[in-house]
C-alpha positions as CSV (number, residue, x, y, z in Angstrom):
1,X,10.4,2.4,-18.3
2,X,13.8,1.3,-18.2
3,X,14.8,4.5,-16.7
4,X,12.6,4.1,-13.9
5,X,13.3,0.6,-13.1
6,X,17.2,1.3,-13.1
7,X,16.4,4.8,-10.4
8,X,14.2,2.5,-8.3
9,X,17.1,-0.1,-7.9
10,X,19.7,2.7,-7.3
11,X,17.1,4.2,-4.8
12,X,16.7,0.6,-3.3
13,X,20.8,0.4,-3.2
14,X,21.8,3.7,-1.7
15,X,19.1,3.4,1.4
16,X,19.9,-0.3,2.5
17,X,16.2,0.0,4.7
18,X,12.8,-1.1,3.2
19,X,10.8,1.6,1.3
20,X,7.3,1.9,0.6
21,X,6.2,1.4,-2.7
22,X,3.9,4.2,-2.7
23,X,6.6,6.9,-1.1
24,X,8.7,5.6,-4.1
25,X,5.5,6.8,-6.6
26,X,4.9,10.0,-5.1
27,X,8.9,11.1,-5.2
28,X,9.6,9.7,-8.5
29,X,6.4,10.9,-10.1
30,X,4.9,7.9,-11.1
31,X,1.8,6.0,-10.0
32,X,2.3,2.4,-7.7
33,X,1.4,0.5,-10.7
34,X,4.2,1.5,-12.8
35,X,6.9,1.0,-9.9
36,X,5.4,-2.3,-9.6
37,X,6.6,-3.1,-13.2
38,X,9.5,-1.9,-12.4
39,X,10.1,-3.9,-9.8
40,X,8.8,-7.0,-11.7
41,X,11.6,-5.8,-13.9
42,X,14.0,-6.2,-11.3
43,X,13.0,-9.4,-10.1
44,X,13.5,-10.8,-13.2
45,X,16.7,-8.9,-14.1
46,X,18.3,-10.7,-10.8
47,X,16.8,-14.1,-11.7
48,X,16.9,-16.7,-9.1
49,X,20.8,-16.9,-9.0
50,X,21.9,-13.9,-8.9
51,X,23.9,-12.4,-6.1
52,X,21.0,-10.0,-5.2
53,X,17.6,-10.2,-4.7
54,X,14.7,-8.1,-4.5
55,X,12.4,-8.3,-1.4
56,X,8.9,-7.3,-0.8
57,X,6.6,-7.1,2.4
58,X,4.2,-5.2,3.4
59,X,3.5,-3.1,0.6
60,X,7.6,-2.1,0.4
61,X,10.8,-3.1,-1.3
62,X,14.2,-3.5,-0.3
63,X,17.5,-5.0,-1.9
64,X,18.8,-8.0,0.2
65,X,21.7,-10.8,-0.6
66,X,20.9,-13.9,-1.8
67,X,20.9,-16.7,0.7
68,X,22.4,-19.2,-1.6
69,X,25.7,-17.6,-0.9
70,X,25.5,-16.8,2.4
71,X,28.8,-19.2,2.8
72,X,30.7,-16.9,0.7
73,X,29.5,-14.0,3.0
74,X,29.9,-14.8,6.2
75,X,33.5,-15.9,5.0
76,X,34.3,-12.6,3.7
77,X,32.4,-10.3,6.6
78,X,31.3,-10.5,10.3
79,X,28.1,-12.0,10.4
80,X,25.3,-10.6,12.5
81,X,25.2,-12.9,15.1
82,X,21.4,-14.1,16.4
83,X,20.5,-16.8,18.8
84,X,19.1,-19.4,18.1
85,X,14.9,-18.9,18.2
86,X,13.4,-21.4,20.7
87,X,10.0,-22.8,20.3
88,X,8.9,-20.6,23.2
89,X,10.3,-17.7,21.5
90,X,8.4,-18.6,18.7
91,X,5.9,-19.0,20.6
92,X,5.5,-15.9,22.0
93,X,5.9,-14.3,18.4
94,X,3.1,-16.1,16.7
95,X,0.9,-15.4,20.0
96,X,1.7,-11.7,19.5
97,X,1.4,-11.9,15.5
98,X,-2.6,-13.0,16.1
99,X,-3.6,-11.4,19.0
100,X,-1.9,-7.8,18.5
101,X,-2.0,-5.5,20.3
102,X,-0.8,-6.9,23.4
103,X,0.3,-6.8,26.5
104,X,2.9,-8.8,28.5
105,X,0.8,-10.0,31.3
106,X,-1.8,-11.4,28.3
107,X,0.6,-13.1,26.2
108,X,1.8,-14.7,30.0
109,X,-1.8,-15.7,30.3
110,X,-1.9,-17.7,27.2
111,X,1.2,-19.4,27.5
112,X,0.7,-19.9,31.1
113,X,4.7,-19.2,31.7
114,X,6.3,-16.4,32.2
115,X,7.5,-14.5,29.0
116,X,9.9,-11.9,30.0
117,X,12.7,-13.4,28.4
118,X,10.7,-14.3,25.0
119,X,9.4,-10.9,25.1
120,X,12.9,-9.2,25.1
121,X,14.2,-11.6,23.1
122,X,11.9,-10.8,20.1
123,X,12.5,-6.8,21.2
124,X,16.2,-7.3,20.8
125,X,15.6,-9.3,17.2
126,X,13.3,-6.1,16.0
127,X,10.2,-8.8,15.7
128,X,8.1,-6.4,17.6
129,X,7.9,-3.5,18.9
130,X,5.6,-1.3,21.8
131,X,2.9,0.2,20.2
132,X,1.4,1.9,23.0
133,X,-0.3,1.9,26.8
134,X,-3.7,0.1,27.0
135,X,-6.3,2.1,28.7
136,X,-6.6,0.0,32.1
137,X,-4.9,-0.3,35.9
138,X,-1.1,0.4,35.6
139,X,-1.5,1.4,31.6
140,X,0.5,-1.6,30.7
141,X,2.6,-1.5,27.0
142,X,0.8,-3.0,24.0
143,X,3.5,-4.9,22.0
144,X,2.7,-5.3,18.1
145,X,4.8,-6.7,15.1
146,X,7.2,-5.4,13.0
147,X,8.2,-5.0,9.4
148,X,11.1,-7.6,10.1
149,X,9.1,-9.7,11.4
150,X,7.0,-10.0,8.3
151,X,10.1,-9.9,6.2
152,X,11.8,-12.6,8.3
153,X,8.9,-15.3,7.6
154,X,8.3,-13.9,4.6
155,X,4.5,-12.8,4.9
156,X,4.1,-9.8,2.7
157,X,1.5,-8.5,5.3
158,X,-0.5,-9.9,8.3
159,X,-3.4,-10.4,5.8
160,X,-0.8,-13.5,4.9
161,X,-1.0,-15.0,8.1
162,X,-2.0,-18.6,8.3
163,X,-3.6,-20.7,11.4
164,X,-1.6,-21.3,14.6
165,X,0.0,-24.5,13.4
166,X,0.9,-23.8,9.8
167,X,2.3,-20.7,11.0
168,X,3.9,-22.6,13.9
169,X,5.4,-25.3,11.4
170,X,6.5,-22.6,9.1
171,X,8.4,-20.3,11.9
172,X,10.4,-23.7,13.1
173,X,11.1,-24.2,9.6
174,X,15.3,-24.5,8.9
175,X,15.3,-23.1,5.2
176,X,13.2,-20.4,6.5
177,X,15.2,-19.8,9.8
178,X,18.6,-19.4,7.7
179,X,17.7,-17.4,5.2
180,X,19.4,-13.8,6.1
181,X,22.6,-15.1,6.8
182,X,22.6,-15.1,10.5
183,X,24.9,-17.4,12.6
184,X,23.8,-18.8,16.0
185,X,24.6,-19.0,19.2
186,X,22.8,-22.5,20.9
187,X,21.1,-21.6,24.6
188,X,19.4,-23.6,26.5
189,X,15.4,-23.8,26.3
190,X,12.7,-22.4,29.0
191,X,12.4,-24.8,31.7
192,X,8.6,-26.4,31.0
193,X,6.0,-24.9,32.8
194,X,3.9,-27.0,35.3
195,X,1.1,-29.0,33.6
196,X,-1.8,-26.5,34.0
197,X,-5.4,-28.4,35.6
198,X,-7.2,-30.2,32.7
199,X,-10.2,-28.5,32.0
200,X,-12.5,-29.4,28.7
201,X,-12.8,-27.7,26.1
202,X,-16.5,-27.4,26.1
203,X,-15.9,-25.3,29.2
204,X,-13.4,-22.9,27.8
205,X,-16.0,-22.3,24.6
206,X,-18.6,-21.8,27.4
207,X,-16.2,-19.2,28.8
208,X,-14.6,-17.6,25.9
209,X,-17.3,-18.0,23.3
210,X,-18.3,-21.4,21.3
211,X,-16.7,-19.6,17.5
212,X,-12.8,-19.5,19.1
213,X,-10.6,-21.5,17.1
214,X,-8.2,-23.0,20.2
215,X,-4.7,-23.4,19.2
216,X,-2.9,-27.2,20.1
217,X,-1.4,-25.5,23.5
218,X,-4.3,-24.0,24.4
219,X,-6.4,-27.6,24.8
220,X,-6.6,-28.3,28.5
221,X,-6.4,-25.4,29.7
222,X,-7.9,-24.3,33.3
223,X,-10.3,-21.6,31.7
224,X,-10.5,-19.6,34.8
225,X,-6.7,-19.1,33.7
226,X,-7.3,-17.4,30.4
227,X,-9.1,-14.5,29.8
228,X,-10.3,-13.4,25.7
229,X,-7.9,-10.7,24.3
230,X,-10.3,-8.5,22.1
């Protein structure tokens, strides 16, 4: 057993990228429950303090530096440098993270703003990615998640997901927002959108159907102005 644990880790350590646990079983010879000890093993053999830790989304592992020293990292090398997320970033991410897959003109629909910039923010960070063309006028691109974005919020898969606001509260969260070492660069938020007409909610359950959970910014909302993303 130790043997395996010690091949996984050197595996882990010479790719640098996320690998799925059950590629690891079938090239090592070894069913997923037994490189799941292993890795088990490895959590424990890196304990909380230790320089390295092991991380695990989405049914895969990867090595990845412990944020307690990110100090002593960024001293040493260049850190990746990431802007800041906004909350309409954000946004945009935990829009795309419930209703995916989906298109641009959609998520716009929700938010009521326009989200180019969002959009190609969270391209640019590797949060999502286009997943396809959905089949209607102009075959607009489907946008999905990715595995960073799981790993980033630490959600080992969408099954994980919470409800708007927890997942909302948990995105803006600082611990969680520093954790891989990135700096920041500070920009300027999205300019508000205009207050949309108040419309109740009775009417947008009439509309949309009377089981939809509205999230907080959807409350309000002219219903003629949002349309039910299947």
């Amino acid at each position: 057993m130790e043997k395996l644990t010690n091949t996984i880790e050197a595996v882990l350590f010479a790719s640098g990228k996320p690998i799925a646990v059950s590629d690891l079983a079938e090239k090592l010879g070894v069913t997923e429950a037994e490189v799941r000890r292993s890795l088990l093993e490895l959590k424990e053999r890196y304990g909380a303090d230790g320089g390295i830790q092991l991380l695990e989304f989405n049914e895969k592992a990867q090595l990845g530096s412990n944020p307690a020293y990110k100090e002593g990292v960024a001293a040493v090398l260049n850190p990746i440098r990431e802007k800041e997320l906004t909350r309409a970033i954000l946004e945009c991410a935990a829009i795309i993270a419930y209703k995916q897959p989906i298109t641009r003109t959609e998520i716009e629909l929700l938010r009521g703003v326009n989200s180019d910039y969002a959009v190609n923010e969270l391209l640019a960070l590797n949060f999502i990615y286009p997943c396809g063309r959905k089949d209607a006028v102009g075959h607009p691109v489907l946008f999905a998640t990715t595995d960073e974005f799981l790993k980033r919020f630490k959600l080992n898969s969408l099954a994980d997901l919470p409800d708007y606001d927890a997942l909302m509260a948990m995105l803006t969260r600082p611990d969680v927002r520093d954790t891989y070492l990135y700096t920041h660069d500070e920009y300027k938020e999205e300019p508000p959108a205009a207050e949309p007409p108040k419309q109740t909610d009775a009417k947008l359950r009439e509309k949309l159907g009377s089981d939809i959970d509205f999230p907080d910014f959807l409350h309000g909302v002219d219903a003629d102005e949002i349309v039910k993303i299947s």
